[in-house]
C-alpha positions in Angstrom: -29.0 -12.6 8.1 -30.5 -8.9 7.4 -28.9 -7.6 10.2 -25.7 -8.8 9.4 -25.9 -6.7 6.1 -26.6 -3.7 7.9 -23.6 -3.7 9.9 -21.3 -4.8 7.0 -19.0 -1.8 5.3 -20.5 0.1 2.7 -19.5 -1.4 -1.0 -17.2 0.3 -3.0 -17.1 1.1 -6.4 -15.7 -1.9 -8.6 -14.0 0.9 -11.5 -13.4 4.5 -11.6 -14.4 6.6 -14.8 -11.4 7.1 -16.7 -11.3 11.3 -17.4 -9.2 12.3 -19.7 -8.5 16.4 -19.3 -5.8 16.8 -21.5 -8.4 16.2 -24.1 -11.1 18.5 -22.4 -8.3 21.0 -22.0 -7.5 20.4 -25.6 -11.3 20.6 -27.2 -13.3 22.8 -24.5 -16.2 24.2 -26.9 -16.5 20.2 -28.6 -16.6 18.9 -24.8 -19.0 21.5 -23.6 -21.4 20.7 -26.8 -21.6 17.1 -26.6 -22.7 17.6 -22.6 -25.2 20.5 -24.1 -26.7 17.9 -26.4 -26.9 14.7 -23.7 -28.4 17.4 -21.4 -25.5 16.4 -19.0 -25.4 19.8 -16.7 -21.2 20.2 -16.6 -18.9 23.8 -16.8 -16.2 22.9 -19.1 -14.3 25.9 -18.0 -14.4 25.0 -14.4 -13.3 21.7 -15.2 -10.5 23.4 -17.1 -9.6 25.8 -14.7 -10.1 23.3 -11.5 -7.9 20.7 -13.2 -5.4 23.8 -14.1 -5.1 24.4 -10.4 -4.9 20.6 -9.1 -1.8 20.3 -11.3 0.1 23.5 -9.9 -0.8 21.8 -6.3 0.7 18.7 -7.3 3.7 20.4 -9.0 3.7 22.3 -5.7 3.8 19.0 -3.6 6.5 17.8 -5.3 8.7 20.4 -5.0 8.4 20.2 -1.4 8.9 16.7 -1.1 11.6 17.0 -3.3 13.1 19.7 -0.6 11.9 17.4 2.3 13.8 14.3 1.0 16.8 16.2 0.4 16.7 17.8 3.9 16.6 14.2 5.4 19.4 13.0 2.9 21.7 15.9 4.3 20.6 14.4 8.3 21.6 10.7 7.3 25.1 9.8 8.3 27.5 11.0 11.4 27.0 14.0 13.3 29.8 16.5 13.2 31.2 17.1 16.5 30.1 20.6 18.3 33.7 22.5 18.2 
């Protein structure tokens, strides 16, 4: 019966923490304090600045896939015929 745990998948989380960086974005110095007095080791301003950069990737993403789908909504439909 050991054995058969040993081989099974590795469990997975049950929840994800629940970040909220608008309000890190919002109150840096408060966020940064609060870790400083839990002695929870943290960067506030990387946080900031990573999360700053995830969203111009993702606003990035979508503008391509915005492109993308309209490519492929211009393909759907007859062909022309070569003249």
């Amino acid at each position: 019966a050991a054995k058969a745990n040993a081989d099974a998948a590795p469990a997975t989380l049950a929840w994800k923490a629940a970040i909220d960086f608008k309000r890190i974005k919002e109150n840096p110095d408060a966020v940064q304090a609060n870790a400083d007095k839990r002695a929870a080791p943290c960067d506030v301003a990387k946080v900031c600045e990573t999360y700053d950069r995830y969203q111009a990737l993702n606003r990035e993403c979508d503008e391509i896939r915005e492109k993308r789908n309209a490519n492929a909504k211009s393909m759907k439909g007859k062909m022309e015929p070569d003249v």
